[in-house]
Backbone bond lengths (Angstrom), bond angles and torsions (degrees), N, CA, C in turn:
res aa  C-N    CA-C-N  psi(-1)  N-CA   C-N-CA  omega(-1)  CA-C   N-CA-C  phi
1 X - - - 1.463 - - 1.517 109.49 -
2 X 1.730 106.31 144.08 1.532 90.52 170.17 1.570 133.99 -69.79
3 X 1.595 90.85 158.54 1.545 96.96 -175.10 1.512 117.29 74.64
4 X 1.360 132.40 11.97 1.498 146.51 176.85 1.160 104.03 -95.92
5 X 1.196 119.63 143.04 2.109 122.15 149.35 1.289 111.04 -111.30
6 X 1.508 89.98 118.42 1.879 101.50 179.83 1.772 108.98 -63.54
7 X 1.287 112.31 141.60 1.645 102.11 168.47 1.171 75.76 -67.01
8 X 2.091 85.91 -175.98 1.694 112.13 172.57 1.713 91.14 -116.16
9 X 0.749 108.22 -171.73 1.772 121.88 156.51 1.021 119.91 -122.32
10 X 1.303 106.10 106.50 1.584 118.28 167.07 1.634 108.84 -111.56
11 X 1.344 94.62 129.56 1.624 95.64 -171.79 1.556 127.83 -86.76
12 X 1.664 112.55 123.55 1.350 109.17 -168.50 1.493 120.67 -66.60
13 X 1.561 125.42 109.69 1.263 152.31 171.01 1.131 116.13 -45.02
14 X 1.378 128.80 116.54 1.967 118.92 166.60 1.551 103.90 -137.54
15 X 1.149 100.70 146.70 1.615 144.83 -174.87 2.153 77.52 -51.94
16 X 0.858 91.97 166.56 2.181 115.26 153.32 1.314 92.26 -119.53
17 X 1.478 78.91 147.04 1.739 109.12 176.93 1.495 111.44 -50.35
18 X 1.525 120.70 126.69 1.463 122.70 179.61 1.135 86.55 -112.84
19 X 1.950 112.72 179.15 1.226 127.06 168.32 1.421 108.91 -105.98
20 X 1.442 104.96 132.03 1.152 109.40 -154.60 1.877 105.26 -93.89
21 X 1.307 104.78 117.63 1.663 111.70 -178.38 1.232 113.62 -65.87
22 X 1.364 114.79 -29.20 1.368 128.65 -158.32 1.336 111.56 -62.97
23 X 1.275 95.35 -34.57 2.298 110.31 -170.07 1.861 101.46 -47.42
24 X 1.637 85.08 -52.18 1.459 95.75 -159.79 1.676 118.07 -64.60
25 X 1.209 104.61 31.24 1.539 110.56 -155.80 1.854 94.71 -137.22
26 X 1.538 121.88 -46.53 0.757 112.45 151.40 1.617 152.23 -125.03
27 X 1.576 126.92 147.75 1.572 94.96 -168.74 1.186 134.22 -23.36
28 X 1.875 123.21 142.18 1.202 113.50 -177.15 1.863 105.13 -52.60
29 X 1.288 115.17 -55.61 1.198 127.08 -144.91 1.912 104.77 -45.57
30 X 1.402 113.85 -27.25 1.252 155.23 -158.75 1.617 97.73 -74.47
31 X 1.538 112.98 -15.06 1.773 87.38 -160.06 1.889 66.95 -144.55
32 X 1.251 70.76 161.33 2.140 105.07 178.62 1.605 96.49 -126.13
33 X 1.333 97.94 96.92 1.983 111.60 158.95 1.139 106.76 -109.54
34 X 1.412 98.45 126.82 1.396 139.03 162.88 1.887 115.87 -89.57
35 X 1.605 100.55 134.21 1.572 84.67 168.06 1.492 91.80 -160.12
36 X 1.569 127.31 -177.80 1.006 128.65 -160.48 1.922 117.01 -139.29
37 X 0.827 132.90 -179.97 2.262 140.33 169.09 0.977 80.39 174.43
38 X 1.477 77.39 166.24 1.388 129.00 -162.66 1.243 141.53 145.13
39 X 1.659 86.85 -71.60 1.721 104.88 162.86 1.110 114.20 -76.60
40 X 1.558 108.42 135.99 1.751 121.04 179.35 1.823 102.77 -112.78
41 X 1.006 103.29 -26.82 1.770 100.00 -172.57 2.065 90.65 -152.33
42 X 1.258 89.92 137.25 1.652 105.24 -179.44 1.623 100.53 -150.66
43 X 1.326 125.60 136.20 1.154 123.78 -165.99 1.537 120.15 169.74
44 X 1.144 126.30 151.39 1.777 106.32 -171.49 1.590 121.82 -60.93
45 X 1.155 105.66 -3.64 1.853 119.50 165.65 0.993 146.67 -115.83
46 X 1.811 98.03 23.99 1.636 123.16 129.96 1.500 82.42 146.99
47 X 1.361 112.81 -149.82 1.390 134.97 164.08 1.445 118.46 -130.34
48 X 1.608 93.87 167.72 1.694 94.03 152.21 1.331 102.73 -143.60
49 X 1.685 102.32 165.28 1.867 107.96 157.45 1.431 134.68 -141.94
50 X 1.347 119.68 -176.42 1.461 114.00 -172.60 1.596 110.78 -138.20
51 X 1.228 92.54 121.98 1.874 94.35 -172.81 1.455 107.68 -124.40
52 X 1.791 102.94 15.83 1.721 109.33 -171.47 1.636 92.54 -54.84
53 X 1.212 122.73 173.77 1.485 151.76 149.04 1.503 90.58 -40.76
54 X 1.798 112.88 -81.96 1.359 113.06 -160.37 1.453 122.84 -56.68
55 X 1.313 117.59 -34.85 1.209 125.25 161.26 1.895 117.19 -55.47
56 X 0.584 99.78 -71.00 1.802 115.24 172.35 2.059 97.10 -19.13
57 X 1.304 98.99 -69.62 1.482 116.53 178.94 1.609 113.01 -50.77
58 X 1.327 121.07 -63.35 1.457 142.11 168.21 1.619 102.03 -34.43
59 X 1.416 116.39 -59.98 1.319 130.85 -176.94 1.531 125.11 -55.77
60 X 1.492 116.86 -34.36 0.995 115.93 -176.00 1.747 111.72 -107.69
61 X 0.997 107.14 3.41 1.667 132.11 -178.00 1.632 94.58 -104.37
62 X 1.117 149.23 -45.41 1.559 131.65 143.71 0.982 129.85 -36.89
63 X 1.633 119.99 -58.33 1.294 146.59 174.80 1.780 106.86 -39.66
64 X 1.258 101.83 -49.56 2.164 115.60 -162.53 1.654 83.52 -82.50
65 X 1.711 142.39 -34.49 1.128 121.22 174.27 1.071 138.49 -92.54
66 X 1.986 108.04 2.20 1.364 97.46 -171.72 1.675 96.38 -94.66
67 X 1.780 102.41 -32.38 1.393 109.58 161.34 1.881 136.25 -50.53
68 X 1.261 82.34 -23.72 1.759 99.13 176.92 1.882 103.11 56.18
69 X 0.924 103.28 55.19 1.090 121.05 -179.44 2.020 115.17 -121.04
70 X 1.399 104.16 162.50 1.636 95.11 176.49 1.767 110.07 -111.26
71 X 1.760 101.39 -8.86 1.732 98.96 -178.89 1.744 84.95 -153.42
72 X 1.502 83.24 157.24 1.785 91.87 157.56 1.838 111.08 -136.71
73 X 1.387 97.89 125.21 1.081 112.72 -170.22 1.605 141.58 -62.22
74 X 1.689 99.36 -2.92 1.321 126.69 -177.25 1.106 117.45 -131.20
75 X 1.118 172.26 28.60 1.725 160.27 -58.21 1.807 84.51 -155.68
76 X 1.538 118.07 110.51 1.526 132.48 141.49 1.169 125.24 -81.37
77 X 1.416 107.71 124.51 1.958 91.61 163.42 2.087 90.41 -100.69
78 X 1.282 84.96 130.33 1.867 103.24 -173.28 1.698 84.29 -52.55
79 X 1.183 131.21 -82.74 1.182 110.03 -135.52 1.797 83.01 -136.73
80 X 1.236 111.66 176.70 1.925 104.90 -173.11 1.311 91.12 -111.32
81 X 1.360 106.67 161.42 1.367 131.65 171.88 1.658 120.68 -70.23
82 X 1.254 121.83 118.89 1.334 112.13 -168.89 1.352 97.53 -81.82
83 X 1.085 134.03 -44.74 1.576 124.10 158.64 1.324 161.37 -95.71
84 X 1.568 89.29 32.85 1.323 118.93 146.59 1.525 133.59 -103.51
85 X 1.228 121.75 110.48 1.721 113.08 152.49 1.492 97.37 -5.68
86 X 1.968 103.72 131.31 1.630 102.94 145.31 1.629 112.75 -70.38
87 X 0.915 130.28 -33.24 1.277 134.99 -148.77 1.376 97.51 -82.89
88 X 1.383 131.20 -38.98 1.627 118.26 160.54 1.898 124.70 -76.97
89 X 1.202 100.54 -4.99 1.673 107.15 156.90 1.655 111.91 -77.27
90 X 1.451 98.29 -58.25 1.349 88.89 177.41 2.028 135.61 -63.24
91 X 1.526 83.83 -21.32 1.688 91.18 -177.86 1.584 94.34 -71.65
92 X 1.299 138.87 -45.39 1.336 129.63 173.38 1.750 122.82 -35.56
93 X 1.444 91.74 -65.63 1.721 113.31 -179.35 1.891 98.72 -56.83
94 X 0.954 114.91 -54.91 1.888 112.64 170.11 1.522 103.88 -31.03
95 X 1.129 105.55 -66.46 1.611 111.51 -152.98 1.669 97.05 -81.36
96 X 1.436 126.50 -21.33 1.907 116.03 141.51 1.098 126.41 -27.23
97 X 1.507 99.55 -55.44 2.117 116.40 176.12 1.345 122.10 -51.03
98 X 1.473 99.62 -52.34 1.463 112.08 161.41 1.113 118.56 -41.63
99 X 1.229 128.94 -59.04 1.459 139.19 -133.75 1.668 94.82 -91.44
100 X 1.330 113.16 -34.01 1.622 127.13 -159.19 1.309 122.36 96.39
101 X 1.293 118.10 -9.46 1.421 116.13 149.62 1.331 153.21 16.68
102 X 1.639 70.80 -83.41 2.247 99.51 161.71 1.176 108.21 -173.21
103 X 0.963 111.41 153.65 1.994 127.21 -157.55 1.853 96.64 -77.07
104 X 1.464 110.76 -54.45 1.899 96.55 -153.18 2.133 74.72 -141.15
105 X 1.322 100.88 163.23 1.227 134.50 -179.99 1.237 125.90 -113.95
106 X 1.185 121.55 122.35 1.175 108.88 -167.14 1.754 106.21 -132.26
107 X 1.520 120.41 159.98 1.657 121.12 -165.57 2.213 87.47 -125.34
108 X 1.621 94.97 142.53 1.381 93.18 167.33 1.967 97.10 -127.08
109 X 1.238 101.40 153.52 1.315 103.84 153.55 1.943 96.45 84.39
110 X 1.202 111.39 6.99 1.944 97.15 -154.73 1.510 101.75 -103.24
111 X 1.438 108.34 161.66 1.374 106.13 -150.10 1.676 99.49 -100.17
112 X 0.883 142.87 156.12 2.166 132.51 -179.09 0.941 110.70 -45.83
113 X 1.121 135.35 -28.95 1.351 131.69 173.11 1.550 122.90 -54.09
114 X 1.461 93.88 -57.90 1.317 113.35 -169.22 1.809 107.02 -74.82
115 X 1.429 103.84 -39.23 1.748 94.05 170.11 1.355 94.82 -82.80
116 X 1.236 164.29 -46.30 1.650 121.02 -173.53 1.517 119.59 -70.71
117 X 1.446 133.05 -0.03 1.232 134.84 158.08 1.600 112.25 -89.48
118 X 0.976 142.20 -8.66 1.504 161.78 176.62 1.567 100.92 -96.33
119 X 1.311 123.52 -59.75 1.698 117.77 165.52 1.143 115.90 -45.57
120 X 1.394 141.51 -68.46 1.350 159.72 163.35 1.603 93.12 -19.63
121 X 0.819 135.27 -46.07 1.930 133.79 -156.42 1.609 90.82 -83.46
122 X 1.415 120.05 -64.23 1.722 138.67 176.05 1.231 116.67 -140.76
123 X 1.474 121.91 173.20 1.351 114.95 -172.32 1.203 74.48 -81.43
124 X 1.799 101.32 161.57 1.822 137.82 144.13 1.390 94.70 -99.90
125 X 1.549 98.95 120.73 1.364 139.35 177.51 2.232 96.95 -75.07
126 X 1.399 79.41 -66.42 2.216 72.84 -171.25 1.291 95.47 -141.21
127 X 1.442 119.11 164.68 1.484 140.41 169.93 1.144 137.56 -108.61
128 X 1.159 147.39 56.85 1.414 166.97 -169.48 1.953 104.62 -37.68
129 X 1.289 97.43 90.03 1.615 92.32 179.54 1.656 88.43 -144.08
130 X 1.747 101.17 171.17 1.355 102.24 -174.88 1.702 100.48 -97.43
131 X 1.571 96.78 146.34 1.481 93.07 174.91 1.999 85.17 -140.89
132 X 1.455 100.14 -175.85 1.359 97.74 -161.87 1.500 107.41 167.75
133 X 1.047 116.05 135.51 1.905 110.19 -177.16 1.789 108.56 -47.22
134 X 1.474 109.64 -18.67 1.381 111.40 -175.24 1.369 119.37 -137.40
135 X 1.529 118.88 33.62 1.088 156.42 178.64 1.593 115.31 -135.24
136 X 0.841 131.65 62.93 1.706 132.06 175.64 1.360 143.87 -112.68
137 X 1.484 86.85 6.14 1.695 106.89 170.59 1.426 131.67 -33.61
138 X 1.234 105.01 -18.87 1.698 124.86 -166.70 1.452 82.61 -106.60
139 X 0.784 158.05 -125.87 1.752 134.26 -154.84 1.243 143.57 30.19
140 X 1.580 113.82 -36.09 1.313 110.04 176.75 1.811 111.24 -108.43
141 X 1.097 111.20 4.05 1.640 122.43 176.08 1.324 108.83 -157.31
142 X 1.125 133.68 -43.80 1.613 127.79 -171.39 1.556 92.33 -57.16
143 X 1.337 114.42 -68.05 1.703 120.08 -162.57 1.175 116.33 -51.86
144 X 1.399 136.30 -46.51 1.395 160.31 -149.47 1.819 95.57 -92.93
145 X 1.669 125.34 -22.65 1.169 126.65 -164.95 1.697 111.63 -107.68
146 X 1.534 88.17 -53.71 1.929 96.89 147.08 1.636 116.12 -27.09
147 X 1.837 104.05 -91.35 1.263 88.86 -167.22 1.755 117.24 -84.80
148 X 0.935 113.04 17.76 2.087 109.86 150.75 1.189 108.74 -62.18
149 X 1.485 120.90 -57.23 1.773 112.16 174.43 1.222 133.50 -100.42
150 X 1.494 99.96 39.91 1.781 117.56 -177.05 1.552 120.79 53.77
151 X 1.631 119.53 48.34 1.769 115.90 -168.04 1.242 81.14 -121.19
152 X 1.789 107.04 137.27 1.271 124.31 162.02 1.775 113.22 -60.52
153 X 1.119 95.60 172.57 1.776 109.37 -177.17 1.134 91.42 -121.15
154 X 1.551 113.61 129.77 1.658 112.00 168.50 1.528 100.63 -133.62
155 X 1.044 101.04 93.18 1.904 120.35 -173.62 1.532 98.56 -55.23
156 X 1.545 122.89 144.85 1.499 133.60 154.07 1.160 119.77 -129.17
157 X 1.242 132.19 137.70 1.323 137.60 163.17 1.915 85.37 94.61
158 X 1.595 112.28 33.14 1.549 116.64 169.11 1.547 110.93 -48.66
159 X 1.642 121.83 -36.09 1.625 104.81 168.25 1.435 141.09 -86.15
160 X 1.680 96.71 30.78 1.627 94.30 -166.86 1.414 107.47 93.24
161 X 1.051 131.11 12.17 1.733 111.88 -159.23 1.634 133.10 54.22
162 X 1.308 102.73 45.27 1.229 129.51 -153.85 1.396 124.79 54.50
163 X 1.407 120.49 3.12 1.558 120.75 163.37 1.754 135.52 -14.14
164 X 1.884 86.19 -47.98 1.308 92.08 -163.79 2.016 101.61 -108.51
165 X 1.326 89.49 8.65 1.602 81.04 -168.67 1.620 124.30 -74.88
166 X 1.800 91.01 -1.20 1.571 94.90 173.02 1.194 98.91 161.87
167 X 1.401 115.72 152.19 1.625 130.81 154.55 1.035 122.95 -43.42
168 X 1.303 146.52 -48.24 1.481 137.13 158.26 1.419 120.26 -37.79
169 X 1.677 124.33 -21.83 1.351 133.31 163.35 1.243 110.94 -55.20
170 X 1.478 120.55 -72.63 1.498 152.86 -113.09 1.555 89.07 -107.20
171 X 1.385 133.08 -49.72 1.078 144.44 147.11 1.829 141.77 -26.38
172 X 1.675 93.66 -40.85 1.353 93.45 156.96 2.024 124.27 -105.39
173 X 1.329 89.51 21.65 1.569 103.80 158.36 1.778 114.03 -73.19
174 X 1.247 95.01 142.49 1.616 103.27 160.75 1.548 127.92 -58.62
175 X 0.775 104.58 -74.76 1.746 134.24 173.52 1.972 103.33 -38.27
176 X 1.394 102.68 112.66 1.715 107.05 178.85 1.874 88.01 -56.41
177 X 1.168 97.88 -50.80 1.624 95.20 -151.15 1.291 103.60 -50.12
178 X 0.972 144.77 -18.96 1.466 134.29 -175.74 1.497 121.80 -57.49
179 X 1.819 93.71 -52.56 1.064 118.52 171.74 1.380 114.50 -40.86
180 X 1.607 109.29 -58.58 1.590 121.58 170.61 1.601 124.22 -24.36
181 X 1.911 108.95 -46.35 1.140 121.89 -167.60 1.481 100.44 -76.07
182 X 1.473 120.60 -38.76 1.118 129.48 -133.42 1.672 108.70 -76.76
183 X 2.186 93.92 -36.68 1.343 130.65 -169.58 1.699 102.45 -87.98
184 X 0.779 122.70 -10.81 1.811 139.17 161.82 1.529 114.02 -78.50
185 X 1.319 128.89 -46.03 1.257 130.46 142.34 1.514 123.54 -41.44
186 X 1.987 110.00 -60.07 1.352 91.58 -167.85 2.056 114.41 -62.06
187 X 1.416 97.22 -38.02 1.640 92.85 -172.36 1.104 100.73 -44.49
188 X 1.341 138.63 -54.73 1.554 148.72 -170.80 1.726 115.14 -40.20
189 X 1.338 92.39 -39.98 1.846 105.17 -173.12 1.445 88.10 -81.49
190 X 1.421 118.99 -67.03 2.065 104.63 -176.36 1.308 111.44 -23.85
191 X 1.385 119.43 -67.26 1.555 137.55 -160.90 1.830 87.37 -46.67
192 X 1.475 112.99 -45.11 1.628 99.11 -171.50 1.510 121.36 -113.62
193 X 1.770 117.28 20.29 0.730 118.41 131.03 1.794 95.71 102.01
194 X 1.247 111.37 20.58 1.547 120.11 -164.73 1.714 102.88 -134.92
195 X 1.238 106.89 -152.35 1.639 112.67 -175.30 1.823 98.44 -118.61
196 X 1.131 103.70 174.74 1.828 99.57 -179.97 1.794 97.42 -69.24
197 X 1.704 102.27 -60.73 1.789 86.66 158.93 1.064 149.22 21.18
198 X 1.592 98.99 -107.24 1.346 123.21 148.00 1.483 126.26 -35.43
199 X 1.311 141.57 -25.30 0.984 134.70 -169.51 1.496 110.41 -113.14
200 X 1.609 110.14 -27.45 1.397 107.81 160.03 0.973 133.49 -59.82
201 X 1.845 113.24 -36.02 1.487 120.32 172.00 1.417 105.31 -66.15
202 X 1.109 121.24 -40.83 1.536 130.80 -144.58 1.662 89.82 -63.82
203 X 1.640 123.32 -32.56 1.562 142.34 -148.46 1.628 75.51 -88.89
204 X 1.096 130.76 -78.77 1.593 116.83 -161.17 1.371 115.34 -64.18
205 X 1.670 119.86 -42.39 1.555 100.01 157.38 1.757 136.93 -41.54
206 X 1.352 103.68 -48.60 1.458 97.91 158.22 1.398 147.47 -55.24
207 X 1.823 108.29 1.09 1.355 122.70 -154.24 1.902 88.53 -88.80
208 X 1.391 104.02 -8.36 1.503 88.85 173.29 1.423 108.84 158.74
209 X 1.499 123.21 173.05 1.618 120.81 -169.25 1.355 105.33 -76.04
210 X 1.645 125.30 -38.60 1.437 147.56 160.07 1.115 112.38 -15.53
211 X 1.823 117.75 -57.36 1.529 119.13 -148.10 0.981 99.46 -89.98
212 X 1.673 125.15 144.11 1.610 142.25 135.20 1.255 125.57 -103.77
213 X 1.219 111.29 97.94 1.453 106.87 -175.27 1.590 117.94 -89.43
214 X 1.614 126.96 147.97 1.053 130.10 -169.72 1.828 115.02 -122.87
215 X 1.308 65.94 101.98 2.309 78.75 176.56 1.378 106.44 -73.75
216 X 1.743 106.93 142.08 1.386 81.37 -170.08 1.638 80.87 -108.21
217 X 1.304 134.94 -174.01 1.622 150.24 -157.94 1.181 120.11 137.32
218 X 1.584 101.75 145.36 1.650 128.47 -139.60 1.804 88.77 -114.16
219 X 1.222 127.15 -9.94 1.767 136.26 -131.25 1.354 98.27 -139.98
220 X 1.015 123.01 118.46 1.720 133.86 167.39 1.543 98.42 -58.47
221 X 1.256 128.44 -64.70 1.274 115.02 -169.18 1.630 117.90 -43.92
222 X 1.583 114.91 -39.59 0.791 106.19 170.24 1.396 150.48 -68.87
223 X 1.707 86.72 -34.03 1.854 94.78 162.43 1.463 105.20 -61.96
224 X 1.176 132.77 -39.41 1.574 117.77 -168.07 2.114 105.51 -72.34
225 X 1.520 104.58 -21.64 1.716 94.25 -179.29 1.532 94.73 -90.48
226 X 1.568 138.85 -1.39 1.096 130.04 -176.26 1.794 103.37 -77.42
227 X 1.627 99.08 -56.45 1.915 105.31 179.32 1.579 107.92 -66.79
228 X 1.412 127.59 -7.54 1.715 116.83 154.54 0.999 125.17 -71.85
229 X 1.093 125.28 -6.29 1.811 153.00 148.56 1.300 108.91 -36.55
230 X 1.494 115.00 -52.95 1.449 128.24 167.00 1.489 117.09 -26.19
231 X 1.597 104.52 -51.27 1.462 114.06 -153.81 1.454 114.24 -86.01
232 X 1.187 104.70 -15.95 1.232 113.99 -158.16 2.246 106.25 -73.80
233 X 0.687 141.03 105.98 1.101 161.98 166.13 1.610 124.77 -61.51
234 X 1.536 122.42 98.47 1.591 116.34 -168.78 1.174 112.69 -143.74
235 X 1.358 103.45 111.35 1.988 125.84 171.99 1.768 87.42 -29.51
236 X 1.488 97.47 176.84 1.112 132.40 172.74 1.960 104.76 -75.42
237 X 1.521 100.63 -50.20 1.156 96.19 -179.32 1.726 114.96 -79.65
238 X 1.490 136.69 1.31 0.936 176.14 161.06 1.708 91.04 -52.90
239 X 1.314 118.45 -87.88 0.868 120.95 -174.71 1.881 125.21 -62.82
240 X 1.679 107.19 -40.34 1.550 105.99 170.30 1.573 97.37 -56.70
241 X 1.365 149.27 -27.59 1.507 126.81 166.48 1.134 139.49 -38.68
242 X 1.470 98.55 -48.69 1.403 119.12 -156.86 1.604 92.14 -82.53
243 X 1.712 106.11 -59.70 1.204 92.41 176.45 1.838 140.67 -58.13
244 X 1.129 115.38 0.10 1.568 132.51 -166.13 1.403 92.76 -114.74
245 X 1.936 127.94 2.94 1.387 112.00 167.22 1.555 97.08 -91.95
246 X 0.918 110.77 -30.42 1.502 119.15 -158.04 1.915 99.46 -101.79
247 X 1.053 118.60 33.62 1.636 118.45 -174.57 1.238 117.46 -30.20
248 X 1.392 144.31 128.45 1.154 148.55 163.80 1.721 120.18 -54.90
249 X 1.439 117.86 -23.30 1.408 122.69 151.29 1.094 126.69 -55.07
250 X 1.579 117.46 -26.64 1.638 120.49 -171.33 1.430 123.52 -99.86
251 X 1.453 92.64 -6.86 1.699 100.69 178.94 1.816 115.64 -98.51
252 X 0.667 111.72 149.71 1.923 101.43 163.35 1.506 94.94 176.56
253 X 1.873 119.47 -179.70 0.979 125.53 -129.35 1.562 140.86 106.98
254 X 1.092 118.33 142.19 1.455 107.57 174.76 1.481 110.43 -91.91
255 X 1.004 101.69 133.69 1.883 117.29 176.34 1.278 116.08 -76.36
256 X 1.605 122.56 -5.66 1.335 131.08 153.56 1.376 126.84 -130.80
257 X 1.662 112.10 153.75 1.551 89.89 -179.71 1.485 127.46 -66.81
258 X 1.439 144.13 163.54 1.061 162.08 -165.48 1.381 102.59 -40.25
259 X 1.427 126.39 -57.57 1.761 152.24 -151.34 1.830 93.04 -74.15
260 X 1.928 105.43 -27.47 1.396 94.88 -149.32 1.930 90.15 -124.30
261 X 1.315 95.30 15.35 1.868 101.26 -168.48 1.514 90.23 -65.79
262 X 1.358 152.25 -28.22 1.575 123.59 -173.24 1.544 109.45 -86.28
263 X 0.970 114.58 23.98 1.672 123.76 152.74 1.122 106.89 -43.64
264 X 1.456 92.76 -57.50 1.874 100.25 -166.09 1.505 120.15 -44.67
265 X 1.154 124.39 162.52 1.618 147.83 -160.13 1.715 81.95 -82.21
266 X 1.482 123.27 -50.82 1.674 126.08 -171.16 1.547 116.27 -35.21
267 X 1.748 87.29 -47.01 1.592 99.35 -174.45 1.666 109.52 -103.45
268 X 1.199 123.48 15.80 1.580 123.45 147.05 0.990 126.91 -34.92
269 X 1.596 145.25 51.15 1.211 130.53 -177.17 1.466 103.92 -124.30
270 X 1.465 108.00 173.92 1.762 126.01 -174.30 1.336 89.51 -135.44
271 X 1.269 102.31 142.34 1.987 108.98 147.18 1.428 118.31 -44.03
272 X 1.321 114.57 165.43 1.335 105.01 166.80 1.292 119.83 -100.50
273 X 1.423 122.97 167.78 1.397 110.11 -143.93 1.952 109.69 -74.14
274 X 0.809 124.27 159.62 1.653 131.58 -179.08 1.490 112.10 63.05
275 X 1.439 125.50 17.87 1.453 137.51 140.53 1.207 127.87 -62.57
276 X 1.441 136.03 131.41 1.410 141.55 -174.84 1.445 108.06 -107.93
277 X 1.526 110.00 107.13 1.727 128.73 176.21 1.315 95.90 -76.67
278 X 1.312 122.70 141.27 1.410 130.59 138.95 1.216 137.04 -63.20
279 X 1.055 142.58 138.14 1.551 129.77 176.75 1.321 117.33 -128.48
């Protein structure tokens, strides 16, 4: 449509699980690990997942040995099982808590439905969805549903999908208009004295005491301009700027490709419980 900027899709990249040396260096009590299942196959010709009970168990019993660990303190299921009940994923992950397992539970990608039937089983500790100056879909129900039943927001892909992490990005795009958005940000960061970066993160950190957002980066420099993000400080009217460069009218598009669109939080759903899916 006119006057819009389509995202592009650029696809979010992750490491495989290493073993982490680092633990052994300092007290457990000392560090907050996070880890995630679900996904069994991800790839440009779709996905799949597993939210069985047995899987759930299997998953986090790999997870405690490749980590060499005795609990993990954050437990995601990446994305929910479309044919599974939440409520028999979650009765599994409960009885983890019990066990010592892992401390809090956490849902990414799930649609309201599915976290207030997933709350009901145990609390959800946080919510792993993408938010982003040009990503905000979760605003008019995700956010408002979060904090009604006290679940943190743990934003991904907080820079746009690297959109905003710099001109050398934005630059090898096609589309002038991008550029447009990109150069509306930087004046914005001069005025406050930071990088566009910095000021994009700085915009979703401010979205509330709730949110943790997670940059992802391969680059020391960058983790160190990501925690100057910290500093950055923005009025109310501070923030209606930033957001009115980046208008939510002007963006649209799918943020994933077609093959991989039930990522989305939209299509988060489970059967309901004591229904028989086909497969």
């Amino acid at each position: 449509m006119a006057g819009e900027h389509h995202r592009i899709q650029i696809p979010r990249l992750k490491l495989g699980t290493q073993r982490l040396e680092a633990l052994k260096q300092l007290p457990r009590e000392k560090v907050q690990l996070a880890t995630e299942f679900g996904i069994i196959k991800l790839d440009l010709t779709g996905f799949v997942t597993n939210g069985t009970p047995d899987y759930v168990r299997s998953a986090i019993e790999a997870s405690l040995k490749r980590l060499d660990v005795d609990y993990i303190d954050l437990y995601y299921q990446q994305r929910v099982d479309p044919n599974t009940p939440i409520e028999d994923t979650m009765s599994e992950l409960k009885k983890l808590v019990e066990e010592g397992k892992i401390k809090y539970i956490g849902l990414s990608e799930a649609s309201p439905e599915t976290i207030k039937r997933a709350h009901g089983i145990h609390p959800i500790t946080a919510l792993q969805t993408e938010w982003s100056l040009w990503t905000r879909d979760i605003e008019e129900q995700i956010v408002p549903l979060c904090r009604e039943l006290g679940i943190g927001i743990v934003p991904y892909s907080p820079l746009g999908r690297g959109f905003f992490g710099g001109k050398g990005v934005v630059e090898t795009l096609p589309a002038n208009s991008f550029l447009t958005l990109y150069m509306k940000i930087e004046m914005l960061a001069k005025k406050h004295g930071c990088t566009p970066a910095q000021l994009a993160l700085a915009w979703v950190l401010h979205e509330g005491a709730d949110v943790a957002p997670i940059p992802g980066t391969t680059k020391i420099k960058n983790l160190d301009s990501n925690i100057g993000s910290l500093k950055e400080k923005l009025t109310e009217e501070d923030l209606k700027e930033v957001s009115d460069a980046v208008s939510i009218k002007e963006v649209a598009g799918d943020v994933m490709p077609d093959v991989l669109s039930q990522l989305h939080w939209k299509f988060g759903n489970t059967p309901p419980k004591g229904s028989k899916v086909s497969t």
